[in-house]
C-alpha positions as CSV (number, residue, x, y, z in Angstrom):
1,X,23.3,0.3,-70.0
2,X,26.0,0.3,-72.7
3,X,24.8,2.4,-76.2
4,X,26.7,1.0,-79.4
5,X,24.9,3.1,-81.8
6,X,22.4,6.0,-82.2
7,X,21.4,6.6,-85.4
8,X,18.4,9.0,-85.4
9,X,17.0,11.7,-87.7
10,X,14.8,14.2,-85.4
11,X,12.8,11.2,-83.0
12,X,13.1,8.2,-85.8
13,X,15.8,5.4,-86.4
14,X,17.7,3.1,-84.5
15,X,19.5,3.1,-80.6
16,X,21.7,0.1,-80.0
17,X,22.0,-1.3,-76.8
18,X,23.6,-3.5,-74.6
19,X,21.4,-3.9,-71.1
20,X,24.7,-4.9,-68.5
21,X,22.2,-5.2,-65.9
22,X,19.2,-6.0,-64.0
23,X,18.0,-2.8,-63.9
24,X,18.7,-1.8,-67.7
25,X,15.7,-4.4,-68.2
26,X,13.2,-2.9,-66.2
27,X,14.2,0.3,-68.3
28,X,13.8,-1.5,-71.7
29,X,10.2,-2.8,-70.3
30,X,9.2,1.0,-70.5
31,X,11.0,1.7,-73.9
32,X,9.9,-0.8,-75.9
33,X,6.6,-0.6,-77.3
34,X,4.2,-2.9,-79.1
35,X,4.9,-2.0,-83.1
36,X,8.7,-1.3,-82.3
37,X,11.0,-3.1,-85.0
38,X,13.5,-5.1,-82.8
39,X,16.9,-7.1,-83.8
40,X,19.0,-9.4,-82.0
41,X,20.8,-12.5,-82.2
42,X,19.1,-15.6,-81.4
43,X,18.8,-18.8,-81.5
44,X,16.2,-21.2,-84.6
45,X,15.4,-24.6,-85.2
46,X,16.5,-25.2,-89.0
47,X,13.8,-26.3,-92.0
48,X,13.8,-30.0,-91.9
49,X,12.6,-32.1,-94.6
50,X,8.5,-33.0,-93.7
51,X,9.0,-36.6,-95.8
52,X,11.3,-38.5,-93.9
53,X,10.3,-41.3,-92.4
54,X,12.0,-40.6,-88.9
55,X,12.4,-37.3,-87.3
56,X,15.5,-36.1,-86.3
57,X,16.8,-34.4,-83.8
58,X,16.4,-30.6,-84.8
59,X,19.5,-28.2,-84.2
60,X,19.4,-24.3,-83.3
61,X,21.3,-21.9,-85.2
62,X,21.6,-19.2,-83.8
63,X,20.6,-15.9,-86.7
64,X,19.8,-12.4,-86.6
65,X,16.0,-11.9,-86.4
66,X,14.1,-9.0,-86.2
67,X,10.8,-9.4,-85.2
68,X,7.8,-6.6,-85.1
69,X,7.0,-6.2,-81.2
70,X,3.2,-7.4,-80.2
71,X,4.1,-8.6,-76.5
72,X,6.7,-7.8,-73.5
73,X,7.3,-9.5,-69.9
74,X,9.5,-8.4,-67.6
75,X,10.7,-11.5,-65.1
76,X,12.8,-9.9,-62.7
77,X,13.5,-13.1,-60.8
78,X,14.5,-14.9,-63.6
79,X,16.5,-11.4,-64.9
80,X,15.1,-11.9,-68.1
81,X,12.6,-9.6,-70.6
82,X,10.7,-11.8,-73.0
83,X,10.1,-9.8,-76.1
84,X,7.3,-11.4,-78.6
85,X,6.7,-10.8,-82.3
86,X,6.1,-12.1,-85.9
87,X,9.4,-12.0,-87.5
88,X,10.0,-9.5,-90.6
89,X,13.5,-9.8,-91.5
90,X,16.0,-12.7,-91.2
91,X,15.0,-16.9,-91.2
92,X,11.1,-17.6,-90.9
93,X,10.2,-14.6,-91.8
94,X,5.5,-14.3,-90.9
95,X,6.5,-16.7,-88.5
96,X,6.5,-16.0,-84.6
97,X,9.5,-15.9,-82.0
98,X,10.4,-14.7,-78.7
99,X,13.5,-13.0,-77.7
100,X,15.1,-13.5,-74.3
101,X,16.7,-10.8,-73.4
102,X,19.6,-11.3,-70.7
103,X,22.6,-8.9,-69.6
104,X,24.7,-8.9,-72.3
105,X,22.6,-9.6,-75.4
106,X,23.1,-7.1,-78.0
107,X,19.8,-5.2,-79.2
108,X,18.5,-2.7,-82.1
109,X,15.3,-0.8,-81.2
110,X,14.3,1.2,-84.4
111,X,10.5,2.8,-83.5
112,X,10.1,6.6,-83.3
113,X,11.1,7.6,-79.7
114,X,9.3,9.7,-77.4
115,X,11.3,12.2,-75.2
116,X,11.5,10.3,-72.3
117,X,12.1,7.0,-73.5
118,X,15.5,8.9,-74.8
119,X,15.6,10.4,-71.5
120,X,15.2,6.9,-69.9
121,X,18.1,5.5,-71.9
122,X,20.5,8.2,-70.9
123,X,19.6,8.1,-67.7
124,X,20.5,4.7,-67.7
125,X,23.9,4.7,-69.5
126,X,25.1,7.7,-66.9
127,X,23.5,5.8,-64.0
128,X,25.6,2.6,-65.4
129,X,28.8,4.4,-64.1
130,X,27.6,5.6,-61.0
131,X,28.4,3.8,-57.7
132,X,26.3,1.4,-56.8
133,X,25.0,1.4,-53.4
134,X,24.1,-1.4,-50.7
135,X,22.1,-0.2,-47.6
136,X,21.8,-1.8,-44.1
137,X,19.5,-0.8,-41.5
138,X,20.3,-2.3,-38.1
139,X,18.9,-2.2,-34.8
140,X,19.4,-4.3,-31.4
141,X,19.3,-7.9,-32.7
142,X,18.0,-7.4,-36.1
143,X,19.1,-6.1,-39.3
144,X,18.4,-6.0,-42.9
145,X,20.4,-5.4,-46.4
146,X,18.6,-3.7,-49.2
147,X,19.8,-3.4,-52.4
148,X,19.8,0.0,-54.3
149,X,17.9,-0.6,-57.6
150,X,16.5,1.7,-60.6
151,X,13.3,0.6,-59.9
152,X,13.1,0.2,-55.8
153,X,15.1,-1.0,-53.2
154,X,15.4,-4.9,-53.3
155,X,15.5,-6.9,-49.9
156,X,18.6,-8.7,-50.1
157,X,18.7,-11.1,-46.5
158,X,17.3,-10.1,-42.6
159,X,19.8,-11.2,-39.7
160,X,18.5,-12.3,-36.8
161,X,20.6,-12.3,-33.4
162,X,20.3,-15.8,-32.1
163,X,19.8,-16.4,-28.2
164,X,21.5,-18.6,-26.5
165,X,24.0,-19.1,-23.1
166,X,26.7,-17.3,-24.3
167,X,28.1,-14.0,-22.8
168,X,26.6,-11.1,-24.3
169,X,29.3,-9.6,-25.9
170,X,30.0,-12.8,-28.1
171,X,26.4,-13.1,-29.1
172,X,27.1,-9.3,-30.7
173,X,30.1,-10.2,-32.1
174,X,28.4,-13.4,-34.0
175,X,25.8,-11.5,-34.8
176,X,27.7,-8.7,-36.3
177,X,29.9,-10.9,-38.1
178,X,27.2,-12.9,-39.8
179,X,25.9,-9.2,-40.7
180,X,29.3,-8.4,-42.6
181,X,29.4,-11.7,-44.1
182,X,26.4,-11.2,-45.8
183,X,27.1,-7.7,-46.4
184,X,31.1,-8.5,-47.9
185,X,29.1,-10.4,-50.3
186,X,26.0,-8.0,-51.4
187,X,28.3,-5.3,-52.0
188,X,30.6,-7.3,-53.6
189,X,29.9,-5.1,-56.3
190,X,29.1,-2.2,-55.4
191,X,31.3,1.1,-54.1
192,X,29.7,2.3,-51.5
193,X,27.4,0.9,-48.3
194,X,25.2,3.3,-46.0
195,X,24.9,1.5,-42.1
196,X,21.6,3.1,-40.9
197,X,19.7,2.4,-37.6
198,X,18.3,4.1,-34.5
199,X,20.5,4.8,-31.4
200,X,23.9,3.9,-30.8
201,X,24.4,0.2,-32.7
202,X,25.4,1.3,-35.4
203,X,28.2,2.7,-34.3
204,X,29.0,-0.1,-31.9
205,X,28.5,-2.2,-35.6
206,X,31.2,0.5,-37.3
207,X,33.9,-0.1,-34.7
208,X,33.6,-4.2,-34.8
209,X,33.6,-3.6,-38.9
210,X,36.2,-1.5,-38.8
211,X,38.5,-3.5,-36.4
212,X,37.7,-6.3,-39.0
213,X,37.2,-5.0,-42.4
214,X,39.4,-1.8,-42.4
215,X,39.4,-1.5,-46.5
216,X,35.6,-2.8,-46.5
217,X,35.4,0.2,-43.7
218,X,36.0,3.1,-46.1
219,X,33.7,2.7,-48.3
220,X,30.3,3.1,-45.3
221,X,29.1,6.0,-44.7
222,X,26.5,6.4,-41.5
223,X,22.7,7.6,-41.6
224,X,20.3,7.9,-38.4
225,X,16.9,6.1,-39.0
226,X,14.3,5.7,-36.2
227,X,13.4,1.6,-38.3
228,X,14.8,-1.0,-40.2
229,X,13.2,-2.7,-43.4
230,X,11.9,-1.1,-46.1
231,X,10.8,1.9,-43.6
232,X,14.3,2.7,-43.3
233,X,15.6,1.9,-46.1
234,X,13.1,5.1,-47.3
235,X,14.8,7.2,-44.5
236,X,17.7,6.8,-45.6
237,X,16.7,7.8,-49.3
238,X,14.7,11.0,-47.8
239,X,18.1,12.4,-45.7
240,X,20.0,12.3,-48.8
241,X,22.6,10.2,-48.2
242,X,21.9,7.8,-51.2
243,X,21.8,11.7,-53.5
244,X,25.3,12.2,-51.6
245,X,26.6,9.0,-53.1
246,X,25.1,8.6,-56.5
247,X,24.5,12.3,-57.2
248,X,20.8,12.1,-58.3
249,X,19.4,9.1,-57.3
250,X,15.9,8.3,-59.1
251,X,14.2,6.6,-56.6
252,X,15.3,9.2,-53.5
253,X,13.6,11.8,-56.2
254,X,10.6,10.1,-56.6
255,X,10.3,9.9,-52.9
256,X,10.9,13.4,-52.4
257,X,8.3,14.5,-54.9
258,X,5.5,11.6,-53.5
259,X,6.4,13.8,-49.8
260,X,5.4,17.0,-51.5
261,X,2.6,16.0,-52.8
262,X,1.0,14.2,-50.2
263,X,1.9,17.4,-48.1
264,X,-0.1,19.7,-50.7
265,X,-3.1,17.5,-51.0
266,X,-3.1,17.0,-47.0
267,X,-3.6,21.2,-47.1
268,X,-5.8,21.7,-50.7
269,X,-2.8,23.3,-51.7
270,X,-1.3,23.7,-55.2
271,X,-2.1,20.1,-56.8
272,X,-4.2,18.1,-58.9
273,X,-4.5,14.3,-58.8
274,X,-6.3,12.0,-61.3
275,X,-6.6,13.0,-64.9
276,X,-9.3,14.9,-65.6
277,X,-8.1,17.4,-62.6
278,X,-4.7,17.7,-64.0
279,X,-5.6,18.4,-68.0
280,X,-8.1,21.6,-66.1
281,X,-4.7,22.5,-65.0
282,X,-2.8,22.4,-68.1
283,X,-5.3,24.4,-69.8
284,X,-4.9,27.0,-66.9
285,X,-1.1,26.5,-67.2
286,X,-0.6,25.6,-63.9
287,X,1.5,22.5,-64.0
288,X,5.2,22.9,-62.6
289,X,6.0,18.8,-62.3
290,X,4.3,16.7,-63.7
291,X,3.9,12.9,-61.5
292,X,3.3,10.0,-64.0
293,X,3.4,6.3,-63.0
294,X,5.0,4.2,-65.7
295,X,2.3,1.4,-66.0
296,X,-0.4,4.3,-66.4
297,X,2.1,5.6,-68.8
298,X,2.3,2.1,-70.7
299,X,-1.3,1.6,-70.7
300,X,-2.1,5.2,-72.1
301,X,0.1,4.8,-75.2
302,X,-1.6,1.8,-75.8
303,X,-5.0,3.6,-76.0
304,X,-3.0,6.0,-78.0
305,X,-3.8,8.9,-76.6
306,X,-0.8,10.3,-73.9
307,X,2.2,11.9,-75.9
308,X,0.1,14.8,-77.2
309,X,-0.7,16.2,-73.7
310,X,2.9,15.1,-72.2
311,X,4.0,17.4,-75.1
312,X,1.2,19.9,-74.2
313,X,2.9,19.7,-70.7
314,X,6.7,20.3,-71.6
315,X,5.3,23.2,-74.2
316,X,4.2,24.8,-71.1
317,X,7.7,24.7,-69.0
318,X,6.5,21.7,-66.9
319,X,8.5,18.8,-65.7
320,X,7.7,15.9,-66.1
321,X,8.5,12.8,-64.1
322,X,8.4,8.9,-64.7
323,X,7.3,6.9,-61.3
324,X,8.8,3.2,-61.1
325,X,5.3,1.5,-59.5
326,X,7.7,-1.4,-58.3
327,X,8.8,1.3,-55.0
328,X,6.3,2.7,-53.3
329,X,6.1,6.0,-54.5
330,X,4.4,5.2,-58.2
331,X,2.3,2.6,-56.1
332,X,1.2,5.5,-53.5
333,X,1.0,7.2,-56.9
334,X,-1.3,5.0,-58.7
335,X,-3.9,4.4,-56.0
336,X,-4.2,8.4,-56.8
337,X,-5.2,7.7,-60.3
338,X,-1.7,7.4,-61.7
339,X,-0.8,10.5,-62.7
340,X,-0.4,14.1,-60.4
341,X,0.7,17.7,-60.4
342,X,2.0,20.1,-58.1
343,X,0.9,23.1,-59.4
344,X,2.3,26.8,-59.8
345,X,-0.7,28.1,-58.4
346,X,-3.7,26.6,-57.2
347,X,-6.7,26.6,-59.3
């Protein structure tokens, strides 16, 4: 995510933004709010005239519209966010329109921002220049490719070893080729790749990729797993080697944090889960990190009724952390109420 302009007095005014990819709009999803004043180019049928006797083939100009937020989709397989909204400045004004918002499209929020919607958007300019990382996880005959994303890892393609009457060796080698195909052209874009499996294939993989892709080569770095799929593509997040490459990766984070608190409540340790157990222990001052899915998030503001015990939180020197509930940690997060705590001390 690329900020133009930041124009703010205390938690009021405007952030400019340009979302440069995918991920920057499942992070607007969370920022923008229903009442947020937003402004973008788009494109308007023009007034025509309502007497004439044939209609005419209506153009679009394309204006500056800024319309007063009432709905927001997120389509992540169309990589769009539809933003919907009775118009208060610019052409039609008390009329309704929807923005589309693609990579690229410049866009004003004005609204008054909550800390971690400010946090959100600076995570998501610094994570903008941060390698971008392609996993695959490969076994005997299978493999898969998993892209690393904000909000989860995406399943980019399986491979499939195909049988046949061929020697062995050549079955491997068309397997593994089809395997860096695919992979030449996921991480296409991306600067680094972590090869992850169980027992010795991998490496066997390395050497064939390295006798063919020597500059490809470079950029892999290797990670024992004991599965492929999603299942290892969360290994590989929990050993760190995704941290190693991207510094702080949000995702590996969030499944660190889901690991220690499953671990606390499997020993009625120092936790609280659900929401009535976890304002007890902010009035006892107990909470170190606070564990808060995003959709229970977004549905709390729009009772009205979150920020002033998030603020109650950070008043009292506790964390607090966003869960995506795309990747399994905010889902293994909201089937325990959607919002957690592991606790200073156990009350």
């Amino acid at each position: 995510m690329r900020v133009v302009k930041r124009n703010l007095k205390g938690r009021e005014g405007e952030i400019k933004i340009v979302p440069e990819t995918l991920d920057d709009l499942w992070h607007l999803k969370y920022i923008i709010e229903k009442g947020d004043l937003i402004f973008a180019l788009t494109k308007r049928k023009a007034d025509t005239s309502a007497d004439k006797l044939r209609p005419e083939k209506v153009e679009k100009k394309t204006v500056r519209l800024g319309i007063r937020v009432e709905e927001l989709e997120f389509h992540k397989f169309s990589n769009r966010l539809r933003i919907h909204g009775l118009i208060e400045q610019g052409m039609d004004a008390g009329h309704y329109h929807t923005f589309n918002v693609e990579e690229g499209l410049d866009l004003s929020i004005i609204k008054t921002w909550k800390k971690d919607q400010i946090e959100r958007i600076n995570e998501a300019e610094a994570s903008s220049k941060r390698p971008k990382v392609v996993i695959l996880a490969i076994e005997e005959g299978d493999a898969d490719i998993g892209l690393v994303r904000h909000y989860g890892i995406e399943l980019y393609s399986h491979i499939s070893q195909s049988s046949g009457k061929r020697s062995e060796g050549t079955l491997r080698e068309v397997f593994f080729q089809e395997i860096i195909d695919q992979l030449l052209h996921a991480a296409s874009e991306s600067e680094a790749v972590v090869v992850a499996g169980p027992g010795f294939i991998k490496d066997d993989f390395m050497k064939y990729l390295r006798a063919k892709e020597a500059d490809f080569s470079t950029r892999v770095v290797t990670e024992d797993t004991s599965s492929i799929g999603m299942s290892g593509f969360q290994e590989v997040l929990k050993r760190g080697a995704v941290d190693r490459i991207m510094e702080e990766s949000r995702i590996a984070r969030e499944s660190r944090l889901m690991d220690d608190l499953l671990k606390e409540i499997s020993v009625d340790g120092k936790v609280a889960y659900g929401l009535e157990e976890v304002k007890m222990a902010l009035d006892y001052g107990s909470i170190d990190t606070l564990l808060v899915a995003d959709e229970m998030l977004r549905m709390e503001r729009e009772k009205g009724d979150i920020d002033s015990f998030l603020q109650a939180v950070e008043h009292s020197q506790g964390k607090i952390v966003v869960f995506s509930t795309i990747f399994e940690p905010g889902q293994k997060l909201l089937a325990l109420g959607g919002i957690a705590a592991l606790l200073r001390f156990k009350i």
